[in-house]
C-alpha positions as CSV (number, residue, x, y, z in Angstrom):
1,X,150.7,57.8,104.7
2,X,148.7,57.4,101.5
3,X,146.9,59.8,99.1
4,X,143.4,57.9,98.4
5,X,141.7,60.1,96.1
6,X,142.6,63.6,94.3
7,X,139.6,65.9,93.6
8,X,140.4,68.6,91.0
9,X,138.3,71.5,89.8
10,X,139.1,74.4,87.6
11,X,143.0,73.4,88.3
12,X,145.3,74.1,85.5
13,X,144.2,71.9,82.1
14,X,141.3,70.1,84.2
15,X,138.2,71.3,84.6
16,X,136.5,68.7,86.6
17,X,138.7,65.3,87.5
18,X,138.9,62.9,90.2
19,X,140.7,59.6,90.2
20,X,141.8,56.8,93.4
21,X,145.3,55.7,94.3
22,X,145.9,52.3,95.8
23,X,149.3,51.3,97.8
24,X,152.4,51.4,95.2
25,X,153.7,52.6,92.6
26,X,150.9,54.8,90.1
27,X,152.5,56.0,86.4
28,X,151.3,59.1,84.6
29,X,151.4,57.9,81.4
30,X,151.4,60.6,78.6
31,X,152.8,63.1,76.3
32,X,154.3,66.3,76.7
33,X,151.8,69.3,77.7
34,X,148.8,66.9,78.4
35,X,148.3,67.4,82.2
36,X,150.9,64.7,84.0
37,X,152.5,67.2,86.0
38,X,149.4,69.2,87.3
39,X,148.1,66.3,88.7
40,X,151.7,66.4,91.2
41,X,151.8,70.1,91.0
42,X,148.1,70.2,93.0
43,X,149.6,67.3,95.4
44,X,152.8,69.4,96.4
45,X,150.7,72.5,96.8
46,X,148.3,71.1,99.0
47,X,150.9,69.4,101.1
48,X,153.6,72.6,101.4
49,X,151.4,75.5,100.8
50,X,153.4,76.5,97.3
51,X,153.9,75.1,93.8
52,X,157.0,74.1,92.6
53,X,156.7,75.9,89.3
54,X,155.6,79.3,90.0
55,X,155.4,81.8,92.8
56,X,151.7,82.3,93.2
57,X,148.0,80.5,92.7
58,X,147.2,82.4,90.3
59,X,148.6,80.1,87.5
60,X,147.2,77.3,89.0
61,X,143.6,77.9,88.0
62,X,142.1,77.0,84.9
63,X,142.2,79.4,82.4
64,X,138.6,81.6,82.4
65,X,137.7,80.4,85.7
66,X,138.0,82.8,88.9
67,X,139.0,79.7,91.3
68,X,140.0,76.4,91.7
69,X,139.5,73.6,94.3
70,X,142.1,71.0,95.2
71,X,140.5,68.1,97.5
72,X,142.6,65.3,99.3
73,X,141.6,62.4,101.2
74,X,144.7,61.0,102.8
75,X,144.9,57.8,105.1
76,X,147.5,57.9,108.1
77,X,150.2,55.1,108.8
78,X,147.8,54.6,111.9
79,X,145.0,54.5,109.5
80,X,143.0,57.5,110.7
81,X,141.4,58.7,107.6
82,X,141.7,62.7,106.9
83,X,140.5,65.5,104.0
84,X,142.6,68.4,103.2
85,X,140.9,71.1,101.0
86,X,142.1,74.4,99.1
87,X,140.0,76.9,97.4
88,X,142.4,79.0,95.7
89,X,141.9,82.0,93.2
90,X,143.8,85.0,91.7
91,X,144.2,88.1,94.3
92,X,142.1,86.7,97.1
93,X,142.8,84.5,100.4
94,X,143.2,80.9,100.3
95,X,140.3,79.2,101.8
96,X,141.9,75.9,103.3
97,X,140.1,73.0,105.3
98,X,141.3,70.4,107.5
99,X,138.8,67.2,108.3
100,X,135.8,69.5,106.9
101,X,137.0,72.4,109.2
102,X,138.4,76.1,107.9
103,X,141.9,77.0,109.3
104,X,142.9,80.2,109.3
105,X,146.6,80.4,108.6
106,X,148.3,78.2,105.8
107,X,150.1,76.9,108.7
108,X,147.8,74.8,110.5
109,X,147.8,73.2,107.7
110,X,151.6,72.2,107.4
111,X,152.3,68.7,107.8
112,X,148.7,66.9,107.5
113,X,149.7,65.4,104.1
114,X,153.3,64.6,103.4
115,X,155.5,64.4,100.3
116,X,158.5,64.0,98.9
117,X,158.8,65.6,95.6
118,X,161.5,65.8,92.7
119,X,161.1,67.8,89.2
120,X,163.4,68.9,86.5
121,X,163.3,72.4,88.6
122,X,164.7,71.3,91.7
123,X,167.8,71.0,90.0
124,X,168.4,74.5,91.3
125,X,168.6,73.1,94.8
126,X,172.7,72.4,93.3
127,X,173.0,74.7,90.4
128,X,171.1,77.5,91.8
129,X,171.0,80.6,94.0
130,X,171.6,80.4,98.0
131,X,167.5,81.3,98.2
132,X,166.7,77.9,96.3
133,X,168.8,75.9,99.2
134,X,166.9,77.6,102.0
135,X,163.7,77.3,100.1
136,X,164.2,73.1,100.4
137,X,165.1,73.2,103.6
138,X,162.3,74.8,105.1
139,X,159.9,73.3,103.0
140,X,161.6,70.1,104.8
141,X,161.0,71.7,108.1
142,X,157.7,72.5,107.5
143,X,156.8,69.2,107.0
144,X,158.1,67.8,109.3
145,X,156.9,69.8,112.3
146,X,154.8,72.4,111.4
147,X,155.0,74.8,114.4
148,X,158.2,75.6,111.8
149,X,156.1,77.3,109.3
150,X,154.9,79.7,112.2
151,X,158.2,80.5,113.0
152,X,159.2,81.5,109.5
153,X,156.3,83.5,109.5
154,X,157.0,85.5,112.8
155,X,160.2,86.1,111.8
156,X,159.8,87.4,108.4
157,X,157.1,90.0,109.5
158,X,160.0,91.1,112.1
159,X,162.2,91.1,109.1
160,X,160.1,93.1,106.7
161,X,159.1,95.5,109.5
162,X,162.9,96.3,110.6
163,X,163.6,96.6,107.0
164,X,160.9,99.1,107.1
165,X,162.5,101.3,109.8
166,X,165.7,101.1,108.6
167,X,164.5,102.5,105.4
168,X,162.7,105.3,106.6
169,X,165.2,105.8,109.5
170,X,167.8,107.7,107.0
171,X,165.6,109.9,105.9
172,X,164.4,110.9,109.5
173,X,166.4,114.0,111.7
174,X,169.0,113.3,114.3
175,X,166.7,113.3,117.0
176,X,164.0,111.6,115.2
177,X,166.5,108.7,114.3
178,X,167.0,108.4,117.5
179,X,163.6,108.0,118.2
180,X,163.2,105.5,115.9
181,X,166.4,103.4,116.7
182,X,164.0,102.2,120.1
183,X,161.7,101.3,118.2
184,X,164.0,99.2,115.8
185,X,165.7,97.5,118.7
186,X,162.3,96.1,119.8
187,X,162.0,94.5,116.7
188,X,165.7,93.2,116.8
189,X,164.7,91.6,119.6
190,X,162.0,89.7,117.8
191,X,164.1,89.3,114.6
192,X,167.0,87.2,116.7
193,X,164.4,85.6,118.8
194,X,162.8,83.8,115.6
195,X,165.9,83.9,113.4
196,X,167.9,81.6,116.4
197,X,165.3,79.0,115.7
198,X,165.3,79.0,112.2
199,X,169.1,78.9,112.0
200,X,168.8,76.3,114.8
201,X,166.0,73.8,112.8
202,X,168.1,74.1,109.5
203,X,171.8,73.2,110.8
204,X,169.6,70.1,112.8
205,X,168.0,69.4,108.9
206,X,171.1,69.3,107.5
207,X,172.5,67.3,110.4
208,X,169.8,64.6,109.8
209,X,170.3,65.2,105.8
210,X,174.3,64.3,105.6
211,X,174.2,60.4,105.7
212,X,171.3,59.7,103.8
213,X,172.5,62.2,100.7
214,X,175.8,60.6,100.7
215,X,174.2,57.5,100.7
216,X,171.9,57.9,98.2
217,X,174.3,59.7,95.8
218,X,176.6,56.6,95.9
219,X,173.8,54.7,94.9
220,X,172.4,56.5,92.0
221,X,175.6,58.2,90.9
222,X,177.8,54.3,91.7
223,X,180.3,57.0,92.2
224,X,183.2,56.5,94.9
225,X,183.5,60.8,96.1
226,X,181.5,61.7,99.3
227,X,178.9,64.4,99.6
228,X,179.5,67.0,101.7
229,X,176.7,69.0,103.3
230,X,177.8,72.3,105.6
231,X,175.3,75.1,106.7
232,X,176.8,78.6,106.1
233,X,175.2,81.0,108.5
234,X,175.6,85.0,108.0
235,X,175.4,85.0,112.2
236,X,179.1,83.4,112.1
237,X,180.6,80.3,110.1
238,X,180.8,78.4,113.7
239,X,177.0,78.0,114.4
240,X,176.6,75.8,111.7
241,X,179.6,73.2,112.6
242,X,179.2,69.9,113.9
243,X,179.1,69.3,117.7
244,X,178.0,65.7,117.6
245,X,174.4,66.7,119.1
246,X,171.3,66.2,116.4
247,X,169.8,69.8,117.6
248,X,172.9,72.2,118.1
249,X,172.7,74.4,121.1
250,X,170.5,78.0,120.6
251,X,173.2,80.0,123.1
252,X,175.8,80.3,120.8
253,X,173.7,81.0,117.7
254,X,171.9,84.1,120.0
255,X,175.5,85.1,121.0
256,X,176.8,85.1,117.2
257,X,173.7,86.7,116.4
258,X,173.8,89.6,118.5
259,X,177.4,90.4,117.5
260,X,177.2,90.4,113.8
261,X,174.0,92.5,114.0
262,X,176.5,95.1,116.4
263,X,179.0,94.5,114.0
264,X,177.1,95.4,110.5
265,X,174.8,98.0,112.5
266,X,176.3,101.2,111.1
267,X,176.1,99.4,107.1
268,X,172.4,98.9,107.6
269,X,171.6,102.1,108.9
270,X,173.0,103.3,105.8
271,X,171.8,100.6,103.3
272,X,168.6,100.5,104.8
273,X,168.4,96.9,105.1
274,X,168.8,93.9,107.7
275,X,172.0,92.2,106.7
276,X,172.7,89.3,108.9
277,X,169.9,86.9,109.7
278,X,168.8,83.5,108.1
279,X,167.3,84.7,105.3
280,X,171.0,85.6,103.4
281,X,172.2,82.2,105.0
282,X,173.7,79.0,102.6
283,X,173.3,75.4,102.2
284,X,176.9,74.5,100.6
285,X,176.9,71.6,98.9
286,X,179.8,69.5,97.9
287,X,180.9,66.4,95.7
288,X,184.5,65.5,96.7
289,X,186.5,68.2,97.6
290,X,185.3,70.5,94.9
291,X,181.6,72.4,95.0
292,X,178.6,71.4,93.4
293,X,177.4,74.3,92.1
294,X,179.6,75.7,89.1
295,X,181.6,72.1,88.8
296,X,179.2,69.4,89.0
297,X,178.6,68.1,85.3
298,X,175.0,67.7,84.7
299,X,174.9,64.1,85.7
300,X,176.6,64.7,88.5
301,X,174.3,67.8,89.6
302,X,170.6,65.7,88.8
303,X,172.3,62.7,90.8
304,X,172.5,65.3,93.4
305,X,169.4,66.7,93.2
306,X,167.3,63.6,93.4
307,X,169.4,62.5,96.5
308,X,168.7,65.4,98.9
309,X,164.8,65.0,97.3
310,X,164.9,61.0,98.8
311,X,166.5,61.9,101.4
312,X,164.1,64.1,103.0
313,X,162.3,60.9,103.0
314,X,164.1,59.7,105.6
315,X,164.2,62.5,107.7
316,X,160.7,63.3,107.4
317,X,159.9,59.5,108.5
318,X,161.7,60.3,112.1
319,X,158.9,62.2,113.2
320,X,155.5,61.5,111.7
321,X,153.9,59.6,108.9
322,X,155.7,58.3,106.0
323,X,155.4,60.5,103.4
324,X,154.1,59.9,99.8
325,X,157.1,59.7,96.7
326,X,156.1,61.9,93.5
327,X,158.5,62.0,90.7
328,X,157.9,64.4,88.0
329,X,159.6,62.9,84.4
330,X,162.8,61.6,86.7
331,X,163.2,58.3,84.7
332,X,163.7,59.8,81.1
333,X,166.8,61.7,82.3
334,X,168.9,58.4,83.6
335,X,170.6,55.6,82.2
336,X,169.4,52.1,82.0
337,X,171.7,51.5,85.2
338,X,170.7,54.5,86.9
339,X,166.8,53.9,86.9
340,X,167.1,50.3,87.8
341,X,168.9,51.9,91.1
342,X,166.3,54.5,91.5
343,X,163.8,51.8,90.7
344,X,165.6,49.7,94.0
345,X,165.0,52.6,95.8
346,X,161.3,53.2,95.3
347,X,160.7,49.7,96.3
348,X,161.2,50.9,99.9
349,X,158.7,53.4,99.3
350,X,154.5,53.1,100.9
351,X,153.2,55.1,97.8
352,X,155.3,56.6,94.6
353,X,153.1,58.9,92.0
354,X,155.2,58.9,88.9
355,X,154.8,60.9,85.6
356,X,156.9,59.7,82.2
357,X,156.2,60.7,78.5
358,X,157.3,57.2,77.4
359,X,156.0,53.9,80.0
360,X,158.7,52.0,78.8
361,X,161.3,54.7,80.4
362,X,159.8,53.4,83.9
363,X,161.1,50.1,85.4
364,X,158.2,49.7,88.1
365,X,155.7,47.5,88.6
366,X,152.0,49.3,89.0
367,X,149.1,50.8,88.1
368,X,149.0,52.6,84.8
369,X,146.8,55.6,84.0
370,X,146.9,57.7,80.7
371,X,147.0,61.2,80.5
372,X,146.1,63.6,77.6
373,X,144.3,66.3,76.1
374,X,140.7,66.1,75.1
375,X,138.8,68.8,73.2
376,X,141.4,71.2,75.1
377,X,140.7,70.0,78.6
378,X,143.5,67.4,80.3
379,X,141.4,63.9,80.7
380,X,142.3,60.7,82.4
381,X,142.1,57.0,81.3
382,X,142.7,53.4,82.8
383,X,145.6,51.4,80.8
384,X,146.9,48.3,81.8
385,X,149.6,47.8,84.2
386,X,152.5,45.9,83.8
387,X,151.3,43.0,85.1
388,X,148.4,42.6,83.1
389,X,145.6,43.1,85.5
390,X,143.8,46.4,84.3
391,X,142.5,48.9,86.7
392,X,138.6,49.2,86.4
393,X,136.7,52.5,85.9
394,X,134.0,52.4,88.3
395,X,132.5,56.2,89.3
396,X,129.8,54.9,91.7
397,X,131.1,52.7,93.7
398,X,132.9,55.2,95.4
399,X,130.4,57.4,96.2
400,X,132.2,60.6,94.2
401,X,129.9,63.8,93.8
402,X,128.0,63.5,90.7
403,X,129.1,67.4,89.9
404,X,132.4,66.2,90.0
405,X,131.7,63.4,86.6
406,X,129.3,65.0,85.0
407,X,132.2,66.0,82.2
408,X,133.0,62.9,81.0
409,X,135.8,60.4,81.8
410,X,137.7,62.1,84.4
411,X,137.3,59.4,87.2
412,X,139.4,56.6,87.5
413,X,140.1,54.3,89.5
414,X,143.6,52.8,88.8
């Protein structure tokens, strides 16, 4: 897969910008706070329905506008050409077409552009809290089929609305409870239905994930210890161990399922809350025989990091498209040795989108563009590439809106 063009307006620190990609690698050239990352921030939104810097769109538009537009033409391994859009604002729906035509759910969407991403923030993936593992595994997942995103849905609104009963079911009368306790069973029901596939995508994810992780850690790290992946699952430590099958059996996980909701049924009643299920499950991750998270030194921990990020590459490649490689401000944070390895690495890569504060930190060959701040607005420029061939700025040829360069500069064409 490749991104072709990226159509910005009223996103972040641009208010108008558009600018081409070709095949290869593309570096974001520029200083701190001048734009680099919004430009991958937009990408990743787009492609997984979130940013990976803040919870909500609200941040993401431009400050004094109401809403912003993020526009991507995309062009399939089979070379089918296809648009994804996003109108997105502050308290309102997100308006989202596919090939020209409104969807109505975020995840009909899921999967039509694909991505790997890594930023400083993913470091929490290792060092982080159990919700930042799930969070990269279903973003994986929904990726890589996106009936998964549905899934997650369904079974959160069973979650929230058994949460809901369970709350109001202590305050409620003996033979009111009871009443109730029906009513919570048929949303049990529906809470273990979607929950057993959840569990049952993620221990298949991490399945998929164990060889290339180790492999890649070895790599960047040129360390001897292997990496250790294990799913921890709140239904029962035994659903999540190895049986040698890619996609682990869904009887055992509705069995274990079942019994540790029996078991923990009295505690929610009081507590009010749903205690077993895959949203309070783990991703354990380990280097050696010792965990990552609270012994891994910092080296050790971003080596990590950036190996389950290109790794996903390879598990997303089974089934679909290849997906585009962005790489928010990796380079600056390795050794010389280190980012001529990750450098190796992204040569097996269709399309890498890289952002650096200093060009010479980047040992790739490729287009160049400059980012930076103009008259408080985030503007784009043409530099040349490495190997001396500069990219042209040409806003015609390609036939871009004239709304869209009526600001100045913004269009390139690297």
């Amino acid at each position: 897969m490749l991104l072709q063009r990226l159509e910005l307006v009223d996103i972040r620190s641009y208010d108008r910008a558009s600018v081409t990609f070709e095949p290869g690698v593309t570096v974001l050239v520029g200083p701190n706070a001048q734009g680099k990352t919004n430009l991958l921030e937009a990408v990743n939104r787009a492609a997984t329905g979130g940013s990976h810097r803040v919870a909500g769109d609200g941040p993401l538009v431009r400050a004094g506008a109401e809403l912003g537009v993020i526009r991507c033409e995309l062009r399939t391994d089979e070379g089918r050409r296809r648009t994804l859009e996003l109108e997105v604002g502050t308290g309102r729906r997100t308006r989202i077409k596919v090939d020209g035509q409104e969807v109505r759910r975020s995840a009909d969407a899921a999967g039509v552009l694909r991505i790997v991403l890594f930023a400083p923030e993913d470091m929490t993936i290792v060092r982080g809290d159990p919700g930042d593992r799930r969070r990269f595994l279903d973003d994986l997942l929904s990726q890589r089929r996106p009936a998964f995103a549905a899934v997650k849905a369904d079974y959160e609104r069973a979650l929230r609305q058994r949460n809901q009963l369970l709350k109001r079911a202590r305050s409620l009368s003996a033979g009111a409870r009871d009443a109730a306790t029906s009513t919570i069973e048929v949303w049990t029901d529906q809470l273990v239905a979607h929950g057993t596939q959840l569990i049952a995508a993620r221990i298949a994810a991490v399945r998929g994930l164990r060889g290339p992780v180790d492999t890649f850690y070895r790599d960047l790290a040129d360390r001897p210890e292997p990496i250790t992946l294990r799913y921890r699952s709140s239904t029962g430590e035994e659903v999540g161990e190895d049986d040698g099958a890619p996609v682990p059996d869904t009887g055992p996980i509705t069995a274990a399922f079942r019994r540790e909701l029996d078991r923990s049924s009295a505690e929610e009643r009081s507590r009010g809350i749903t205690l077993v299920g895959p949203h309070r499950d783990d991703l354990e991750l380990a280097i050696g025989a010792l965990p990552a998270r609270g012994y891994a030194s910092h080296g050790e921990a971003w080596s990590l990091a950036l190996a389950l990020k290109l790794a996903t590459f390879q598990v997303l490649e089974d089934v679909g498209d290849r997906p585009i490689v962005l790489l928010d401000d990796v380079f600056a944070e390795l050794d010389t040795t280190r980012r001529a390895r990750l450098a190796a690495a992204c040569e097996g890569f269709d399309q890498v989108l890289v952002t650096a504060a200093v060009e010479a930190d980047v040992p790739l060959q490729g287009a160049r563009v400059e980012v930076r701040i103009d008259e408080g607005r985030s503007s784009l420029r043409p530099r040349d590439p490495v190997d001396g061939q500069a990219p042209e700025l040409d806003r015609e040829a390609r036939g871009a809106s004239p709304e869209l360069l009526a600001d100045g500069p913004t269009t390139i064409d690297p």
